[in-house]
N, C-alpha and C positions, 0 to 999 in steps of 0.2 A: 504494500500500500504506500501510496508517495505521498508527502508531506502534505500537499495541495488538496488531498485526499482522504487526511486523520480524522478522524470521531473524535469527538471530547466528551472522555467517559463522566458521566455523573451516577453516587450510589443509586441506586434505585431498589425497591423496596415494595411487595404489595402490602396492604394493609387491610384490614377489616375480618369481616364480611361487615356489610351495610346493608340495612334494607331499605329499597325505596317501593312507594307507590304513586300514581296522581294518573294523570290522561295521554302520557306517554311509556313508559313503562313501569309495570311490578316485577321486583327482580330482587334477589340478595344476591351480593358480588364482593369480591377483594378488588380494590382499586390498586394502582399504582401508581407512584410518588417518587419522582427523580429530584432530588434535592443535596443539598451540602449541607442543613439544618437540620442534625439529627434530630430532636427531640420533635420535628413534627410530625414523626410518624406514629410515635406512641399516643401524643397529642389527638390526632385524627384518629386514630384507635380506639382510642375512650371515646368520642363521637359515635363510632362507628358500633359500639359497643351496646350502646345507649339504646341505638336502634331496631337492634336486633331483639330489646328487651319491649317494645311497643310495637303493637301488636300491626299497625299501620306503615310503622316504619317512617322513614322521611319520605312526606305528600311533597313533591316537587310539581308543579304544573310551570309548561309553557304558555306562557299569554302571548306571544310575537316571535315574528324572525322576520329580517331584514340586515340585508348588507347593502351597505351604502360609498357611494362615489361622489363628491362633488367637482362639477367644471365653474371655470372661470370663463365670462367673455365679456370684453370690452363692445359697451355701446357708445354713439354719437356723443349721447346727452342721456340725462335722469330719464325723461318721457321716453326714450326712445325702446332703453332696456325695460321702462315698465309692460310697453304695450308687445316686448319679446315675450318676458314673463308668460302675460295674459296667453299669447299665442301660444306658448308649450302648451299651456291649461288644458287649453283649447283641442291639442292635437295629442293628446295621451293614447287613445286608441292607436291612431298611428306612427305615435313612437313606441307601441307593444309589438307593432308589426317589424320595428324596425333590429330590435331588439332579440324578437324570434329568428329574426334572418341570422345573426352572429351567430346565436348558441342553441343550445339544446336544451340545458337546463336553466339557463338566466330565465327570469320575467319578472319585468317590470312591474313593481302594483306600487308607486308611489313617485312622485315628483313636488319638491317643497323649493322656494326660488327666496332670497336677500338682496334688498338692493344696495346699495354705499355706492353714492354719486353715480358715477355713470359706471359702475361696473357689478354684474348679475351673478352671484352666486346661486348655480343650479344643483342641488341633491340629489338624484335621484336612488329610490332604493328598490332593491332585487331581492328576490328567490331564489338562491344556485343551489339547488338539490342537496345532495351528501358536501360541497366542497364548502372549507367557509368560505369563498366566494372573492378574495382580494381581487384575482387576476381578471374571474367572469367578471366583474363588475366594473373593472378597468376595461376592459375589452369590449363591454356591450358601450358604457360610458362613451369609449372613442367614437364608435361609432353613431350614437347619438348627437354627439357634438358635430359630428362631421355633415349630417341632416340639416342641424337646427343652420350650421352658417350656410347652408347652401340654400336653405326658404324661407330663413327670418330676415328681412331689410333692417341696414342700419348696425348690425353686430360680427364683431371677430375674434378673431381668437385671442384666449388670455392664459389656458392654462387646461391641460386634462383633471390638473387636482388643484381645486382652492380654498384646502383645508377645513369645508365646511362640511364633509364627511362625517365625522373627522377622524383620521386612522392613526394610533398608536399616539393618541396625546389627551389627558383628563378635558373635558370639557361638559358644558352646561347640556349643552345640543345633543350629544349621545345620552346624558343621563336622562334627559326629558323624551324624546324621541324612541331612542335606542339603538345599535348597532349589534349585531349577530340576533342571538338567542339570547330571548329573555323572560326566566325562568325564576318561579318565587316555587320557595322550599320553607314547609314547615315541622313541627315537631313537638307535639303534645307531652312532657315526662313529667310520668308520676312524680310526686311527693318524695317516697323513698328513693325514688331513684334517685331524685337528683342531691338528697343526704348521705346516700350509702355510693353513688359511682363518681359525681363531682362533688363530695365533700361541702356544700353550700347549702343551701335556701334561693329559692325563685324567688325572696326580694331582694338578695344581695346581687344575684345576675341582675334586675330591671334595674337597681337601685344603680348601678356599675354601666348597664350599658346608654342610661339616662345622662351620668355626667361624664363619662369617657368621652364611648361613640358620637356619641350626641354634640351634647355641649363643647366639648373636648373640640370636637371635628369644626362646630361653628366658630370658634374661636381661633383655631388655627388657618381660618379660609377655607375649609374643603370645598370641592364644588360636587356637589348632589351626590355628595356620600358620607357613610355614617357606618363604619365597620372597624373593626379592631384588626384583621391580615387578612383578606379575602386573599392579595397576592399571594401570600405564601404557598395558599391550596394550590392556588391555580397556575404557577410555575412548578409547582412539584408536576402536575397533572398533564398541563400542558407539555413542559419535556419531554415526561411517559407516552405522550398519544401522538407525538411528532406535528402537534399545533407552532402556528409565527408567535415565540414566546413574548416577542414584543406586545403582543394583544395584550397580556396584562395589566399596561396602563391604562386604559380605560377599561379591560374589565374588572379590575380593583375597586373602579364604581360599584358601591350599593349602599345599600340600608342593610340595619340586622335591626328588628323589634323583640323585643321580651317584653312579657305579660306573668302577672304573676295572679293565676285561676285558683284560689284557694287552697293556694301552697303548689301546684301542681304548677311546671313551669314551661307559657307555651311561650317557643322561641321560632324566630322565620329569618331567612336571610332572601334578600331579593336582588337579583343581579341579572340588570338588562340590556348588559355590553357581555355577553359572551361567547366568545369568538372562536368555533372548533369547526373543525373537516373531520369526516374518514377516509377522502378521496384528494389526491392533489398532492402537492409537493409537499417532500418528508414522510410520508407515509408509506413509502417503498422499501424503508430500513426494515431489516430481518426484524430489528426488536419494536418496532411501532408495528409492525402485521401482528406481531404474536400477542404483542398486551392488546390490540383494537378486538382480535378475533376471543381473547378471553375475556372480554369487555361486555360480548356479545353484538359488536357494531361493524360488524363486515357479513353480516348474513345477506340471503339475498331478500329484498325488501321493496319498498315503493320507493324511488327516488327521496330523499328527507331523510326518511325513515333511521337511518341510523344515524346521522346526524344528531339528531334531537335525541334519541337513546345516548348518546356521548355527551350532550349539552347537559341531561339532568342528573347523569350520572358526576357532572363533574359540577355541578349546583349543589348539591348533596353533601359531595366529599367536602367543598367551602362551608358546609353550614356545620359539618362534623369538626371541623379546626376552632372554626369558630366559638362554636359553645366551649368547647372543651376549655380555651383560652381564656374566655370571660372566667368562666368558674373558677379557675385558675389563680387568677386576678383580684376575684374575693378574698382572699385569702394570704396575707403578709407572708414573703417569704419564698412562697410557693413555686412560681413563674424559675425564680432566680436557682433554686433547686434543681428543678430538674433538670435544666440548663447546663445546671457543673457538675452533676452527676453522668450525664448524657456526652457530655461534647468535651468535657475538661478531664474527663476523668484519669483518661493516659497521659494527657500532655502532664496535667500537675504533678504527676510520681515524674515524669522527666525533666522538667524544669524545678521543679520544688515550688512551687505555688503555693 
């Protein structure tokens, strides 16, 4: 193998079994987890644990999926780009037609337009079956733009991407909108459970994720998110399934809610930037077939279909880091623990620590 050539091994790890249910699949599965973070595997462990003990498992549901492209084009004047705008509105069906002509699985079901002085920011957003969709959507995109300058008067070109997509950068527009899969996962645990597996109380998790997440995140500026490491899951995850690990930044986007139901403690994590393929670049490595096909996401299916089996199962795995973490959190001392038990624990007998 020539240097040009090398893999960069990361440990990896499966973890669990987790059970999930909701309107995409029922399944109990071991996930995997490529990370340098040891202790998130035991971490999402105790998640995953939880799960198995509830009888429902983690309800993930899908509400959306869309992937998104925006073009740039310069108009004349303000007027000019508005009455472009109006014309794409106008001609949707016929840019669905234009759009079926490039691909097979692209379709177009959505078009949103910005204007700033004389220059139009166009979104438009796609359906790309099993892939997450970067390339199809750049592809149908070009071709869209290449339509609109040749029958809208008055506009030219300014850019295939004018970061009003927006890919691989936290922003307002994806958290309100959404980009990929966007999938809310909850999880009902009893009383005991959550005394006897996270060593807490459901008012210490709401109490914690109220002024952390919450407050925490308002005061540091977050933008439309409110979680305590949705990344961590989701680079472990991603790694493992040969997803653009760069999606992270805006799938790091979410909320996590905790409720505390008479002791019993329901917790949901919602994440509507998440960005997975089983088909496309990266997914041709021996070890991303092997963990997709134990995943249960390379069966043969209806076009989506596995996709979205990979979306909630990797929705799931972020909500299993997640609680574990909070609970964690509660508790002085704890976090830091297992941390130097986990990760420090060879280095400190060789340095003396």
């Amino acid at each position: 193998m020539t240097e040009s050539h090398a893999i960069a091994g990361v440990p990896m790890r499966w973890v669990g079994p987790l059970r999930i249910s909701g309107n995409i699949a029922t399944t109990e599965t071991h996930v995997p987890l490529a990370t340098y973070e040891s202790p998130l595997w035991p971490s999402v462990g105790r998640g995953a644990k939880i799960s198995m003990l509830v009888e429902q498992g983690i309800v993930a549901t899908l509400v959306d999926e869309r992937m998104t492209r925006s073009v740039l084009v310069e108009a004349t004047d303000t007027l000019t780009a508005y009455r472009a705008a109006r014309a794409v509105e106008a001609r949707f069906d016929e840019l669905r037609e234009v759009v079926r002509g490039c691909s097979r699985y692209a379709e177009l079901i959505g078009v949103r337009h910005e204007i700033t002085a004389n220059l139009l920011f166009i979104r438009f957003e796609f359906t790309t079956g099993d892939a997450s969709g970067h390339n199809m959507a750049t592809l149908a995109s070009d071709a869209l733009l290449k339509h609109l300058l040749e029958t809208v008067p008055g506009i030219s070109y300014g850019s295939i991407s004018g970061n009003y997509c927006t890919d691989k950068k936290a922003t307002a527009i994806n958290g309100i909108l959404g980009r990929g899969k966007n999938v809310v996962t909850e999880l009902l645990v009893p009383r005991e459970v959550v005394a006897d597996v996270l060593h807490t109380s459901a008012e210490k998790v709401v109490q914690l994720n109220i002024r952390k997440n919450m407050l925490g995140t308002l005061l540091a500026g977050g933008i439309r998110s409110a979680n305590a490491h949705f990344a961590n899951m989701l680079l472990g995850f991603y790694l493992a399934t040969g997803q653009d690990a760069a999606n992270i930044v805006e799938g790091s986007q979410g909320v996590t809610m905790a409720e505390d139901r008479d002791g019993d403690l329901y917790f949901s994590c919602t994440l509507p930037n998440l960005i997975v393929g089983t088909v496309g670049n990266g997914k041709g490595l021996d070890f991303v077939e092997t963990n997709l096909t134990r995943l249960g996401c390379t069966a043969d299916r209806a076009p989506g279909e596995n996709a979205r089996r990979l979306a909630v199962i990797a929705a799931a795995t972020v909500l299993c880091g997640e609680l574990s973490l909070l609970a964690a959190q509660t508790n002085p001392g704890e976090l830091m623990r297992a941390h130097v038990q986990l990760e420090r624990g060879n280095t400190t007998a060789k340095v003396g620590v």
